[in-house]
VEXDREN-2710 file (C-alpha; in Angstrom, 1 decimal):
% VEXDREN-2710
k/r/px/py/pz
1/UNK/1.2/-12.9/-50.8
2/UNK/-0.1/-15.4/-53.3
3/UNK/-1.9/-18.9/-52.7
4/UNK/-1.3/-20.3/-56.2
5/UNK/-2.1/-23.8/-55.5
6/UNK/-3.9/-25.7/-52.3
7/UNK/-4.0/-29.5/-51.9
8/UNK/-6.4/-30.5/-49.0
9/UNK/-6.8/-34.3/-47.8
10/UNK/-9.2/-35.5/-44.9
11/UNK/-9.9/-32.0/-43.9
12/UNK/-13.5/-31.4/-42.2
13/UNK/-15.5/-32.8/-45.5
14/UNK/-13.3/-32.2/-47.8
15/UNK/-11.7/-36.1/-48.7
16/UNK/-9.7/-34.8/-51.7
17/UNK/-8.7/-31.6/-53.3
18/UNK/-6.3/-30.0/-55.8
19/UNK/-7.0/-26.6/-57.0
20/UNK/-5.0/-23.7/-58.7
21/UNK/-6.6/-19.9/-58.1
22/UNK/-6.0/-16.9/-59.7
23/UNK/-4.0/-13.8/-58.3
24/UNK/-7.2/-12.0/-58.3
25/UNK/-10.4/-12.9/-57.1
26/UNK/-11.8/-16.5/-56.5
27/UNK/-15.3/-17.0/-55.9
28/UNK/-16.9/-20.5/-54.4
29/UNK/-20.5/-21.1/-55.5
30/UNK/-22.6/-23.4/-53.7
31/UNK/-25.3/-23.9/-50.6
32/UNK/-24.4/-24.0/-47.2
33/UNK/-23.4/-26.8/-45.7
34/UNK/-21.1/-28.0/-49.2
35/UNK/-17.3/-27.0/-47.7
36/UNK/-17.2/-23.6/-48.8
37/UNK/-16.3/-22.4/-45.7
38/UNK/-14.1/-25.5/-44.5
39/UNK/-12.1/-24.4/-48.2
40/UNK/-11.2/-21.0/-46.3
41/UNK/-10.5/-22.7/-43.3
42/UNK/-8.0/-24.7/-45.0
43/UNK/-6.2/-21.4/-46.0
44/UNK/-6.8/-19.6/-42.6
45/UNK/-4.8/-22.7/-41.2
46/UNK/-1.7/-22.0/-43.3
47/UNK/-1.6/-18.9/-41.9
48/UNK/-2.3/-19.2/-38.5
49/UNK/-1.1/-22.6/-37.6
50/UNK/-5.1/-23.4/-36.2
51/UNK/-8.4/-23.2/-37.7
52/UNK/-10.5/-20.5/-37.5
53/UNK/-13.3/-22.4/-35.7
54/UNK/-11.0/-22.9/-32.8
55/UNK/-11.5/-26.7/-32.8
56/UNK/-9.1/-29.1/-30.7
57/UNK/-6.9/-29.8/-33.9
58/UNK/-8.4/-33.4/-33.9
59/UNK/-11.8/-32.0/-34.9
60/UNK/-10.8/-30.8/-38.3
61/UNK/-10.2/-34.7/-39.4
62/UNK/-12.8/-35.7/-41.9
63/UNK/-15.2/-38.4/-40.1
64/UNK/-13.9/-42.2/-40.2
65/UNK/-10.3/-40.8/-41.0
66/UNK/-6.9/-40.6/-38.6
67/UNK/-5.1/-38.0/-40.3
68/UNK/-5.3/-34.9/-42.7
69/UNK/-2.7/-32.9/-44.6
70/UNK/-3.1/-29.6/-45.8
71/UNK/0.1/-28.1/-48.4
72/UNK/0.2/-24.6/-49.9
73/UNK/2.2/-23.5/-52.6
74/UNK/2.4/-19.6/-52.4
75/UNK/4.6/-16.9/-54.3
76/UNK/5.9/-14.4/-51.1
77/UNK/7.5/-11.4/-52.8
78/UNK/8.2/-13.2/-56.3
79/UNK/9.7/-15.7/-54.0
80/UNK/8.0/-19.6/-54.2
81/UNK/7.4/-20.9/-50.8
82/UNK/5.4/-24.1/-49.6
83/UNK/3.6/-24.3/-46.3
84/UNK/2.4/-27.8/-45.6
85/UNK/0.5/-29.1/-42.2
86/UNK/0.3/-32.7/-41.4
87/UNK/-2.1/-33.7/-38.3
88/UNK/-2.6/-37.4/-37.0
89/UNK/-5.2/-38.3/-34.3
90/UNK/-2.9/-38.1/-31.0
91/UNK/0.4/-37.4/-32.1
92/UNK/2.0/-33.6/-32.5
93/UNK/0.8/-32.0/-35.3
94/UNK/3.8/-31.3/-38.0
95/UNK/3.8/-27.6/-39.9
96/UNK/6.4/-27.3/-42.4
97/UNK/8.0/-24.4/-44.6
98/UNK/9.7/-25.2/-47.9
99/UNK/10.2/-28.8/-46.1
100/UNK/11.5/-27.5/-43.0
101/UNK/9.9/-28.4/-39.5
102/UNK/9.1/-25.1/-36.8
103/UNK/10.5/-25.4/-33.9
104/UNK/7.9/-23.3/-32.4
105/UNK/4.7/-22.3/-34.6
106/UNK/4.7/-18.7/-33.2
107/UNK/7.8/-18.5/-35.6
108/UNK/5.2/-18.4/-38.5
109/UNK/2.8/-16.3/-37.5
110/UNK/3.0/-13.2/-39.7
111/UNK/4.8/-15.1/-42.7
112/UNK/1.7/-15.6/-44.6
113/UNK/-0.7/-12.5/-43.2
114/UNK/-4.2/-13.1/-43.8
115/UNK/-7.5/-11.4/-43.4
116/UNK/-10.7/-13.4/-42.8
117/UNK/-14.5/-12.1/-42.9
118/UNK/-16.8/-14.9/-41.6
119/UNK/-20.3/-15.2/-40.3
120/UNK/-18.4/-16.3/-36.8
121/UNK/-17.2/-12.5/-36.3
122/UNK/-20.3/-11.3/-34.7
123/UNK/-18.3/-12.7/-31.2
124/UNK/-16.0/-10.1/-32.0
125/UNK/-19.2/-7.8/-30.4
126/UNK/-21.8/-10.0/-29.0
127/UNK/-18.7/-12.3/-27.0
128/UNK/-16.5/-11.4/-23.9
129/UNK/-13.7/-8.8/-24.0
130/UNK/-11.4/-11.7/-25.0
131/UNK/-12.3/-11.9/-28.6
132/UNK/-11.7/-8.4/-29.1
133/UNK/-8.5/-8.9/-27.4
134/UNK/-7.4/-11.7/-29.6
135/UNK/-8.6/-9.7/-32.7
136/UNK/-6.3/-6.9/-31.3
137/UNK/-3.1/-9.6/-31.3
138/UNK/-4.0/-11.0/-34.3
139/UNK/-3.6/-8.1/-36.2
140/UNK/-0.2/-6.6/-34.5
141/UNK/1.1/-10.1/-34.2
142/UNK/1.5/-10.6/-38.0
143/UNK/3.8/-7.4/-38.5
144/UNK/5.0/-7.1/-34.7
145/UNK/7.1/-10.2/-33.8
146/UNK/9.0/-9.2/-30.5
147/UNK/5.1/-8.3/-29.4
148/UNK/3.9/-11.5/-29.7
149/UNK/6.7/-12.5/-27.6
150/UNK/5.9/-10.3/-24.9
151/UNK/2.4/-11.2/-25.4
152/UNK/3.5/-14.9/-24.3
153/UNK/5.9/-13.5/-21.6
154/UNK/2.7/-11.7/-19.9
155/UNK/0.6/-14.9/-20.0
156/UNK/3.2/-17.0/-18.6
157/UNK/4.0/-15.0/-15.6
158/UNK/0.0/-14.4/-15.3
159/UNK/-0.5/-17.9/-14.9
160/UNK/2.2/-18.3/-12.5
161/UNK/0.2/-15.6/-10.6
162/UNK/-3.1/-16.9/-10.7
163/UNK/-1.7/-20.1/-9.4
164/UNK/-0.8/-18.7/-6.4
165/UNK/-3.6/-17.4/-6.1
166/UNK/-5.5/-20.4/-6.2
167/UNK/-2.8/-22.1/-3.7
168/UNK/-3.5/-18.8/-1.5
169/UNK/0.1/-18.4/-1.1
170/UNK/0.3/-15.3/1.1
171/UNK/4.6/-14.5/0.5
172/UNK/4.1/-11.3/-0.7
173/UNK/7.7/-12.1/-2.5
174/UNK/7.0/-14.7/-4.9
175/UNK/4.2/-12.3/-5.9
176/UNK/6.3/-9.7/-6.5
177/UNK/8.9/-12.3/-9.3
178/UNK/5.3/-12.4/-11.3
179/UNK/4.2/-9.3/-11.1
180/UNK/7.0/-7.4/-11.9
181/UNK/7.6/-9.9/-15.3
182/UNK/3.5/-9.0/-15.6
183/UNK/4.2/-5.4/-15.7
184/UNK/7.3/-4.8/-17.7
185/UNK/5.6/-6.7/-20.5
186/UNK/2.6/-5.1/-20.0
187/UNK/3.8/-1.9/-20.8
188/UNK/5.0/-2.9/-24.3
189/UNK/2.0/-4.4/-25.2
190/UNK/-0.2/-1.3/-23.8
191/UNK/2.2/1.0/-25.7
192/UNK/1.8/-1.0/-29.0
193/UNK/-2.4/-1.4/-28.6
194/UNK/-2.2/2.1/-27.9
195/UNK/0.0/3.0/-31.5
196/UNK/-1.8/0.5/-33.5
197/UNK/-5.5/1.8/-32.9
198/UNK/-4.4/5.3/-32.7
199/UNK/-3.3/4.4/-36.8
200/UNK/-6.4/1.8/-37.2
201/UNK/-9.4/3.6/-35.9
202/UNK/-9.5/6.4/-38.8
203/UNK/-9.3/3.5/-41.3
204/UNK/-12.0/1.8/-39.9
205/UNK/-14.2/5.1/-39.9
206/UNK/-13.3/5.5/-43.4
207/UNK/-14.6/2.0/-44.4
208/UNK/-17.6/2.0/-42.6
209/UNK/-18.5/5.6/-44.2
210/UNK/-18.1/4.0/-47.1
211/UNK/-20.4/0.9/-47.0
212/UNK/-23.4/2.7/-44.8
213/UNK/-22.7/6.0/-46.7
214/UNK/-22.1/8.3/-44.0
215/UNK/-25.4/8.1/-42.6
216/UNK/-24.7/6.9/-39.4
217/UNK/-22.2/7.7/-36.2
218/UNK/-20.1/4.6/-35.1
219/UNK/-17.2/4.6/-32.5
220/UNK/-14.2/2.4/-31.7
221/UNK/-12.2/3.1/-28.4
222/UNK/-9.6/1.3/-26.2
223/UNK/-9.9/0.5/-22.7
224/UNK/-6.9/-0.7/-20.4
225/UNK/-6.6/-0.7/-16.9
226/UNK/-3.1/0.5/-18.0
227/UNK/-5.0/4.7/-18.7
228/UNK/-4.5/4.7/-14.4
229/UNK/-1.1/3.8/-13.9
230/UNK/1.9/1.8/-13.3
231/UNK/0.6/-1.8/-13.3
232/UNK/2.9/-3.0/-10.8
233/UNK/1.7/-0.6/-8.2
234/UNK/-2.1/-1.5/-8.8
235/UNK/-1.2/-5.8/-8.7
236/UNK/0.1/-4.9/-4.9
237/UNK/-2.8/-2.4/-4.6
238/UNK/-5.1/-5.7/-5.3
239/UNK/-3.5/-8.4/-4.1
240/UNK/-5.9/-9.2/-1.2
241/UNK/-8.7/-8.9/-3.1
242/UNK/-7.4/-11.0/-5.6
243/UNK/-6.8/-13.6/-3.2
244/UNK/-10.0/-13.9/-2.3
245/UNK/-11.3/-13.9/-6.1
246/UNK/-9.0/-16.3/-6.8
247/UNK/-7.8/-14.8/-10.2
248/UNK/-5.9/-11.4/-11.1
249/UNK/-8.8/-8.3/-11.7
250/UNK/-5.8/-6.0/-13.1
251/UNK/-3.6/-6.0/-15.9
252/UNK/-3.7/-6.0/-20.0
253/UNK/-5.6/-9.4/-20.1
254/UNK/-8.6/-7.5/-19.2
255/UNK/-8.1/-4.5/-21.9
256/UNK/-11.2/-4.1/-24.1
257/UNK/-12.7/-2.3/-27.5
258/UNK/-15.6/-0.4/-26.7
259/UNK/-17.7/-0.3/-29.7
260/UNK/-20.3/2.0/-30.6
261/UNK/-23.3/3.6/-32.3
262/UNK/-24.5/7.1/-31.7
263/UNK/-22.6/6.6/-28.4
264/UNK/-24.4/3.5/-27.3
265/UNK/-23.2/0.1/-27.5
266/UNK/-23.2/-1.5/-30.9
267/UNK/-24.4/-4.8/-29.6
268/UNK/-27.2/-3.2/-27.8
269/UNK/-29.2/-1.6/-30.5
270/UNK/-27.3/-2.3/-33.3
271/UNK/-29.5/-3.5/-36.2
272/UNK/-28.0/-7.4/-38.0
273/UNK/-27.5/-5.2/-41.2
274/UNK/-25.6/-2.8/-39.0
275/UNK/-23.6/-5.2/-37.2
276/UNK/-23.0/-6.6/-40.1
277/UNK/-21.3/-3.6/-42.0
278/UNK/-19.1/-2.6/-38.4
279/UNK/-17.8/-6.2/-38.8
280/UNK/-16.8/-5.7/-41.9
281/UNK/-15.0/-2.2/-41.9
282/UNK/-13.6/-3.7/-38.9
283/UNK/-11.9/-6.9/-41.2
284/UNK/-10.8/-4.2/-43.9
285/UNK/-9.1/-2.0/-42.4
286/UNK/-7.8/-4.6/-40.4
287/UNK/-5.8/-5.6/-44.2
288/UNK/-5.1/-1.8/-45.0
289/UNK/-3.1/-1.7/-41.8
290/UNK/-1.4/-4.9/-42.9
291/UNK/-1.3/-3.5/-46.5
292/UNK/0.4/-0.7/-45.2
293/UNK/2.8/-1.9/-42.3
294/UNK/3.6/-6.0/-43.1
295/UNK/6.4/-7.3/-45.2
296/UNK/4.0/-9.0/-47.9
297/UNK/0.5/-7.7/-49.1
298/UNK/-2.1/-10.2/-47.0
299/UNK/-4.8/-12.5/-48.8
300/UNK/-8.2/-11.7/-47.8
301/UNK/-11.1/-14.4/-47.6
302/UNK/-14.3/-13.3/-47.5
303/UNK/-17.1/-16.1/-45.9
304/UNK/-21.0/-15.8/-46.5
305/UNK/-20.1/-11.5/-46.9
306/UNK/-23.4/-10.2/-48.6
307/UNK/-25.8/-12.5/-45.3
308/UNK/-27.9/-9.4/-43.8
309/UNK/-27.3/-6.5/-45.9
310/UNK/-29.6/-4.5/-47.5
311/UNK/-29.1/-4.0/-51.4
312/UNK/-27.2/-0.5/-51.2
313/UNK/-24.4/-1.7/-48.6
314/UNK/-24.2/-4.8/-51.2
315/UNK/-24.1/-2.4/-53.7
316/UNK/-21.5/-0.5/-52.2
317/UNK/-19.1/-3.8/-50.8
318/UNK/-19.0/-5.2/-54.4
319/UNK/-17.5/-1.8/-55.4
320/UNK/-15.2/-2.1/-52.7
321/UNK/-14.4/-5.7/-53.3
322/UNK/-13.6/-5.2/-57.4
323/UNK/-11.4/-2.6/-57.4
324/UNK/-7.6/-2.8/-57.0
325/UNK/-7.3/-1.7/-53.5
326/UNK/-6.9/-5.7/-52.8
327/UNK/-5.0/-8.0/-53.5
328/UNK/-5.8/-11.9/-53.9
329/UNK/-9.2/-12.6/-52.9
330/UNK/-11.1/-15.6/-51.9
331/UNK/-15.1/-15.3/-51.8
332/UNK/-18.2/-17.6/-50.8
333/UNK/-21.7/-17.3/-51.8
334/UNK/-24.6/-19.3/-52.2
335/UNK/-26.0/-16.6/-54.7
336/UNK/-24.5/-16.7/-58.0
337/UNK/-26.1/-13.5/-58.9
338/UNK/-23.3/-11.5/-56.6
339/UNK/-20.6/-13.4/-57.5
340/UNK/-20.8/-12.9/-61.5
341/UNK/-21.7/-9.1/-60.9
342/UNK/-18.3/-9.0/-58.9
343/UNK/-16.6/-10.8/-61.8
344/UNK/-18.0/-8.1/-64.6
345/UNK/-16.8/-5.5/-62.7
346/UNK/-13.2/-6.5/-62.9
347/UNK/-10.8/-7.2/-65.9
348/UNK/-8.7/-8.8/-64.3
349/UNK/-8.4/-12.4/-64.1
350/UNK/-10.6/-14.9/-62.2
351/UNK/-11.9/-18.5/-61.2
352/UNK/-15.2/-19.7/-60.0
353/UNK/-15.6/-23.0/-58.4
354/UNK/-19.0/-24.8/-57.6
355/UNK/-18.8/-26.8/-54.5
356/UNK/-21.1/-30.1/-53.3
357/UNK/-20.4/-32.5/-50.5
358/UNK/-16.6/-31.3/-50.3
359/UNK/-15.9/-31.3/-54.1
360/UNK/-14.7/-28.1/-56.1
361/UNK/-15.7/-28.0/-59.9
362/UNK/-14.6/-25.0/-61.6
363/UNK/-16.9/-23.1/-64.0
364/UNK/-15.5/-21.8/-67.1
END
């Protein structure tokens, strides 16, 4: 997948923009604060139908503006295609392929994979078990379409269930409708987890190896009330419970990553720099897997990447980064030094943008 050419208006603080990138590497110079990040945001929302920040879609408007519009002209498999997104401040926000409306926005999830490094990951171990959840259905969801409709399935009929919960409906019947939807799905979606980070845990080890040179012992493992049984038989098991709780304590929505170093919990003793670099083998090998098992190679932005490391692990990214293991990349620095030493190190072609108060200038 190729972004060729973005045009962004009223988006965060970016009024007006038209640029063109290369197929390789794009690098964004400028201090924080400027719309570097709000420039990968923009391309994150092509993808994903919602910005990265998870704002209320309202919130991306640029201040003192009712609307923005967001259009992306892309080359899919030597294929053109143009994605385009058009919000107005309370009405429904319009996402478009080659002109044509979605019906529903799941549809496009997938169509334009992506990969996204940001200063914002550090949730992904310091948050709840959700945003390791939603970093697990990201990642399937852009090459596994019937999943993500399972996925949807599952919530559905676990909100059903939690409402009766609430209403402390005590028929154990129209608990059993739910539960058995709940559990059929849940079984896909265990099954895949279970495939995917069988395939995705080695090629995480293999990039983290690589940045912190195999001098220290990390660990990724999956965790699923699913590992003790039939689900349906444990919803029954914990129905009365749950009626007093108010909420359902079994089932896939409570699945976690357990992530580790030398056996302990990485966000426990886990040094910034180390953090940091788990973060980031996480993010690529999250784009070899899609690399590997999508329909189009992904893009890959990369947000503020060098914050917190020492010089060897920047050393050692940049290496990473410049070689041809990647495809189109988009990169943000406020240190020009890193950006030009990335640029040496490849032949191939390239464009570098200053940025200030939401305006792009590119540096020949």
């Amino acid at each position: 997948m190729i972004l060729q050419q973005l045009s962004i208006i009223n988006f965060k603080n970016i009024a007006q923009a038209d640029l063109s990138f290369s197929d390789n590497i794009n690098c964004f110079l400028g201090n924080n604060g400027m719309g570097k990040s709000n420039l990968l945001d923009a391309i994150y929302y092509l993808s994903f139908c919602k910005s990265f920040t998870h704002n209320v879609d309202s919130q991306n408007i640029r201040h003192g503006e009712d609307f923005f519009m967001l259009q992306g002209v892309y080359e899919r498999n030597e294929m053109p295609e143009v994605l385009s997104c058009g919000i107005r401040k309370r009405q429904k926000k319009s996402f478009k392929r080659n002109k044509k409306e979605y019906s529903r926005l799941s549809d496009h999830i997938g169509f334009a994979p992506l990969v996204m490094v940001s200063p914002d990951d550090t949730t992904l171990i310091q948050g709840g078990s959700e945003e390791r959840r939603r970093f697990i259905d990201m990642v399937i969801s852009q090459w596994d379409k019937p999943y993500l409709d399972t996925l949807i399935r599952y919530n559905k009929a676990l909100e059903q269930r939690n409402s009766l919960l609430r209403q402390e409906v005590s028929d154990p019947m129209l608990y059993e409708i739910w539960e058995e939807q709940m559990a059929h799905a849940a079984t896909v979606i265990y099954n895949t987890r279970n495939r995917f980070l069988n395939e995705f845990i080695p090629v995480f080890d293999r990039f983290y190896n690589l940045i912190a040179n195999g001098n220290e012992h990390v660990g990724l493992s999956y965790r699923s009330h699913l590992s003790e049984g039939n689900l349906l038989q444990q919803l029954a098991d914990t129905r009365h419970r749950d009626l007093i709780l108010g909420y359902t304590t079994k089932g896939i929505h409570r699945d976690d990553m357990e992530m580790t170093l030398d056996e302990y919990p990485m966000k426990r003793i886990g040094s910034q720099g180390q953090c940091k670099t788990y973060l980031i083998a996480l993010k690529l090998a999250q784009y070899d897997f899609l690399a590997h098992n999508g329909n189009t190679t992904p893009i890959l932005l990369l947000d503020d990447l060098f914050d917190k490391l020492d010089s060897d692990r920047v050393e050692r990214i940049m290496q990473l980064v410049s070689s041809d293991i990647f495809g189109q990349i988009f990169i943000t620095d406020t240190n020009r030094e890193y950006l030009d030493r990335i640029v040496r190190r490849t032949t191939a072609h390239h464009c570098l943008y200053s940025v200030a108060n939401g305006e792009f200038t590119l540096i020949p």
